[in-house]
C-alpha positions as CSV (number, residue, x, y, z in Angstrom):
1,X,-17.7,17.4,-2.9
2,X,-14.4,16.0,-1.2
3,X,-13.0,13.1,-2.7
4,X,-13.3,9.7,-1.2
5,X,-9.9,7.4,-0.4
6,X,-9.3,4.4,1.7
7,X,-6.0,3.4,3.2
8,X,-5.0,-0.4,3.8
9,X,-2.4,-0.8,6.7
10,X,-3.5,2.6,8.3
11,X,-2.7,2.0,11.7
12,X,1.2,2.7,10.9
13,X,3.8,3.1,8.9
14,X,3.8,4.3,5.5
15,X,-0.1,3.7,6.1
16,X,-0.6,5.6,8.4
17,X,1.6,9.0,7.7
18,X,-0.3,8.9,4.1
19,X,-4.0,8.5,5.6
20,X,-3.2,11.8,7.4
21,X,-1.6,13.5,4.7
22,X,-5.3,12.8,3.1
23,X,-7.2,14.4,5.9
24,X,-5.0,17.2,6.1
25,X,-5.8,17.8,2.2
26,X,-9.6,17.5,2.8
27,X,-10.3,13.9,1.8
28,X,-12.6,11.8,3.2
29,X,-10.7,9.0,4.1
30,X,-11.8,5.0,5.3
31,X,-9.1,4.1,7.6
32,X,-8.3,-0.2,7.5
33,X,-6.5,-2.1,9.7
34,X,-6.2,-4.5,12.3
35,X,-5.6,-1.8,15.1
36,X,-9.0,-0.1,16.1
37,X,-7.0,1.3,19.0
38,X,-4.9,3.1,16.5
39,X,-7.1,4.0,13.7
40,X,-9.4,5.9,16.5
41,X,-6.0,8.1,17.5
42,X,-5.7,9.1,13.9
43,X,-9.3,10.1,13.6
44,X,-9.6,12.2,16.3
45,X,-10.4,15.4,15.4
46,X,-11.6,15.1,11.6
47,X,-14.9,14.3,12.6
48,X,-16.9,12.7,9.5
49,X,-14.4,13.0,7.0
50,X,-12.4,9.9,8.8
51,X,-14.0,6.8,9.0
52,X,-12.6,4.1,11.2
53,X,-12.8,0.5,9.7
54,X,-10.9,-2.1,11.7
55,X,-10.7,-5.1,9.6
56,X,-8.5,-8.0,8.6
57,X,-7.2,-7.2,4.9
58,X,-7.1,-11.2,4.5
59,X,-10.7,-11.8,5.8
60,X,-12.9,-11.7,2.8
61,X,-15.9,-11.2,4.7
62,X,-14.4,-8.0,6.5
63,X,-13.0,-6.4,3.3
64,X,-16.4,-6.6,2.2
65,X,-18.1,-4.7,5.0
66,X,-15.1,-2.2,4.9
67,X,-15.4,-1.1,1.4
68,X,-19.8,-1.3,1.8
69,X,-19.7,1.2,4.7
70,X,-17.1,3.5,2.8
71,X,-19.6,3.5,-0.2
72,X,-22.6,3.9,2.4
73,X,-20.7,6.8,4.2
74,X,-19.2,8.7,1.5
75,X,-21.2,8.2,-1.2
76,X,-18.6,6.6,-3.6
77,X,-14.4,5.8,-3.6
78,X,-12.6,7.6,-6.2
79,X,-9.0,6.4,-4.5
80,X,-8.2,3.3,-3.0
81,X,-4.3,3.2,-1.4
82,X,-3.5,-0.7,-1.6
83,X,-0.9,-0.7,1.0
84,X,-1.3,-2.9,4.1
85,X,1.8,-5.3,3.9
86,X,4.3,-7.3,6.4
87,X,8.0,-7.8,6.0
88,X,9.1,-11.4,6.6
89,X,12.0,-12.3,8.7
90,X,14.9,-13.1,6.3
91,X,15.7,-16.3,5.5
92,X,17.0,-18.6,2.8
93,X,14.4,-20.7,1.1
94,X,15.3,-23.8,2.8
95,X,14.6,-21.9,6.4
96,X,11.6,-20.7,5.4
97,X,8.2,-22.6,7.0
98,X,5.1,-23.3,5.3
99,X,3.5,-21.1,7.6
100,X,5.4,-18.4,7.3
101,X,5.1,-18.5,3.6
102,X,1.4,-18.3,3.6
103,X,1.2,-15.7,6.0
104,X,3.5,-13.5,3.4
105,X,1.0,-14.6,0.3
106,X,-2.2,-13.8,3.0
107,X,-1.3,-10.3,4.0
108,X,1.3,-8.6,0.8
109,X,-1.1,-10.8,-1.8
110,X,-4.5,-12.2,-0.9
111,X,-5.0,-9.1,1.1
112,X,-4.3,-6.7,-1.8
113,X,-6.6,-8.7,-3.8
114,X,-9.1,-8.3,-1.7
115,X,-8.8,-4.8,-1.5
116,X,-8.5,-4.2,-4.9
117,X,-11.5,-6.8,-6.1
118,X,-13.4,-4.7,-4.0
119,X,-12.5,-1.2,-5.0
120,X,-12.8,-2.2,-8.9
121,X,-16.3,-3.3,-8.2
122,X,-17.5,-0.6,-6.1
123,X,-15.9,1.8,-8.8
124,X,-17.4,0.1,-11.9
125,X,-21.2,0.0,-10.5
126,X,-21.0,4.1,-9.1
127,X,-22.2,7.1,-10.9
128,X,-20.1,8.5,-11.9
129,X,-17.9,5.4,-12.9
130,X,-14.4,5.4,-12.5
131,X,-12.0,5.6,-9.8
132,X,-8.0,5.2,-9.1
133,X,-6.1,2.2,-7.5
134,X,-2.8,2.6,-6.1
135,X,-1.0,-0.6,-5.1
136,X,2.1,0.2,-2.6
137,X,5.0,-2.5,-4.3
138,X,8.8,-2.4,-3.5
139,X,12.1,-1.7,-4.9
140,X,12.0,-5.4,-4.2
141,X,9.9,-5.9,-7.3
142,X,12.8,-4.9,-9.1
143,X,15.9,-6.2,-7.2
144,X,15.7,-8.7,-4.1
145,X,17.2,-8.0,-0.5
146,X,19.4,-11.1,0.5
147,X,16.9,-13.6,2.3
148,X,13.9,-12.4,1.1
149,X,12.2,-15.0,-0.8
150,X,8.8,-13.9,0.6
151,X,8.5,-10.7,0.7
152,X,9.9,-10.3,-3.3
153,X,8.0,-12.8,-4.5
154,X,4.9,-11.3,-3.8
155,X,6.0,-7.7,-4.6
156,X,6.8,-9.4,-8.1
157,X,3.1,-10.8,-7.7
158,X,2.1,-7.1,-6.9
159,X,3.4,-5.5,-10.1
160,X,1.5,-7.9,-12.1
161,X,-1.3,-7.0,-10.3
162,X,-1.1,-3.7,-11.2
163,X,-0.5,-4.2,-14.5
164,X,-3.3,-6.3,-14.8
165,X,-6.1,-4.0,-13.0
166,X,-4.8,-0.7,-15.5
167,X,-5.3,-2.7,-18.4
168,X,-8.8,-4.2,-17.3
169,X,-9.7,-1.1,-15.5
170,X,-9.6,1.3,-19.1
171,X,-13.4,0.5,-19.7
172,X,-14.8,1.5,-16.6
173,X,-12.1,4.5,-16.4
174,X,-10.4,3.0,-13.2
175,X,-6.8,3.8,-13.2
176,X,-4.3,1.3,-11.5
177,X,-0.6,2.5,-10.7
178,X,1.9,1.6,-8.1
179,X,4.9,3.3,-6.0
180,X,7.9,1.6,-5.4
181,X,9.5,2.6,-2.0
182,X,13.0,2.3,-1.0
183,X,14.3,2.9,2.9
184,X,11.5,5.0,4.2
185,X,11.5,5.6,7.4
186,X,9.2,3.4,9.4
187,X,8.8,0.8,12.6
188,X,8.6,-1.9,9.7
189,X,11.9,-0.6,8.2
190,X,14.1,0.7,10.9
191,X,16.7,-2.2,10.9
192,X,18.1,-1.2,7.3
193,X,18.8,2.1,9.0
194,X,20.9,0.0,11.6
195,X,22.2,-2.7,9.4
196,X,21.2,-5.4,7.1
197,X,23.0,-8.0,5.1
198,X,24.3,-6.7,1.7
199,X,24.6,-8.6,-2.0
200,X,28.0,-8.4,-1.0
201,X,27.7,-10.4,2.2
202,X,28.4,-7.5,4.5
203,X,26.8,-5.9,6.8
204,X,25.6,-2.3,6.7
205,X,23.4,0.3,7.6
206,X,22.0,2.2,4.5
207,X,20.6,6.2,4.0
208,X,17.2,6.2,4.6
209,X,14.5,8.6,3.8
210,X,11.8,10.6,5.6
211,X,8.0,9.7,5.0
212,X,7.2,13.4,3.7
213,X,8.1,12.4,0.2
214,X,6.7,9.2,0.0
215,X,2.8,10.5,1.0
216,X,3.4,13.6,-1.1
217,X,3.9,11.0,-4.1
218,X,0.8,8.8,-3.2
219,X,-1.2,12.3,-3.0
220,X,0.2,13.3,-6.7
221,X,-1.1,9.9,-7.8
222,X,-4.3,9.6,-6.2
223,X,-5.0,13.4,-7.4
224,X,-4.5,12.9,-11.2
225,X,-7.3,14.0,-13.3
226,X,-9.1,11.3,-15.0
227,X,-7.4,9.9,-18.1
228,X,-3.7,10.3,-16.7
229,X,-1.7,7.8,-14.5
230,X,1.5,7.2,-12.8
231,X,1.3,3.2,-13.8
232,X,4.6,3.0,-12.0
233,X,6.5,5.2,-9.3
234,X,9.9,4.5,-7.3
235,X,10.7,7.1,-4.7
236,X,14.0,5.9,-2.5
237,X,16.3,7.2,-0.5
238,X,18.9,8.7,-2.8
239,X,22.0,6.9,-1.7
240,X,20.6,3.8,-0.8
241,X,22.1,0.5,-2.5
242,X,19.8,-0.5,-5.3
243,X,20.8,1.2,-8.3
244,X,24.2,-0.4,-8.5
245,X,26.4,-3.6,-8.3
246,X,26.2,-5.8,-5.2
């Protein structure tokens, strides 16, 4: 029987490319996000291995629903791709809003609790038990963007998430690992590709990277055989400025 994934932030982006890399490898696949609009474009066509779920990743009461109907549909998840995240406007501290602070901690941190509360549940009551989380972090986790107070704190909040779900998850054989990605290319990141605000306090556009590589790497990890994991991945643009002095 075909494996069973869903995919947070489907609708686009990094999402978006990966949910369709699934298909096209014979997944079935629960597509989540905001955009119903969207997630019925990238269903077309796959007929009942793609189910649409159009849900808000910060709504516990949708989450809910969205996970119950995969399990109802499919049977069981074996993969859940934590991914659905924004990107802030950049900022120092002092510029930053209440607001616009809790909207970073809803979407990149509440929401991928959510997600992942959910998927650990559903995992650890199926038969067979078990299943694989993948939480989508940052190169941020590791080494901040000028003005990005947000959006690194909670990919900093991500990693220990992930740390904390593959150590909890051994029991029940659920497997929790997370890719780093560095300058793919997206809507969400295309200003790096025109030019962002360095270390340095220049401006510059840095490399960036196609999505092919970056969905290939989520399919590696979601298709590891029980009792291996990838607890942490970073796949980046080769040349871009994070391995380095700023």
């Amino acid at each position: 029987m075909a494996r069973s994934v869903i995919v947070t932030g489907a609708s686009a982006g990094i999402g978006r490319a990966a949910a369709a890399a699934f298909l096209d490898a014979g997944w079935r696949v629960g597509l989540v996000a905001r955009r119903a609009d969207r997630l019925e474009e990238l269903a077309a066509g796959h007929g009942d291995s793609a189910l649409v779920l159009p849900a808000d990743v910060t709504a516990e009461d949708q989450v809910t629903r969205a996970f119950a109907a995969v399990a109802d549909r499919f049977g069981r998840l074996d993969v859940l791709f934590n991914n659905a995240g924004i990107f802030p406007r950049a900022a120092t501290i002092d510029d930053i809003s209440l607001e616009e602070w809790n909207d970073a901690l809803a979407v990149n941190l509440t929401g991928m609790f959510l997600c992942a509360r959910a998927a650990f549940a559903q995992m650890r009551s199926q038969t067979p038990q078990g299943g694989r989380i993948i939480n989508n972090g940052s190169v941020s986790a590791h080494a901040p963007r000028p003005g990005s107070t947000c959006y690194t704190v909670t990919k900093h909040a991500v990693s220990g998430l992930t740390r904390s779900l593959a150590l909890d998850g051994r029991p029940f054989d659920i497997a929790c690992g997370q890719i780093d990605i560095g300058n793919a290319r997206t809507e969400l990141a295309a200003k790096i590709g025109e030019g962002v605000p360095q270390a340095d306090g220049s401006v510059r556009a840095e490399p960036m990277m196609e999505l092919a590589p970056v969905t290939e790497a989520v399919l590696y990890m979601a298709g590891l055989p029980a009792g291996s994991n990838v607890l942490n991945m970073t796949v980046m643009a080769t040349a871009m400025p994070f391995v380095g002095r700023g």
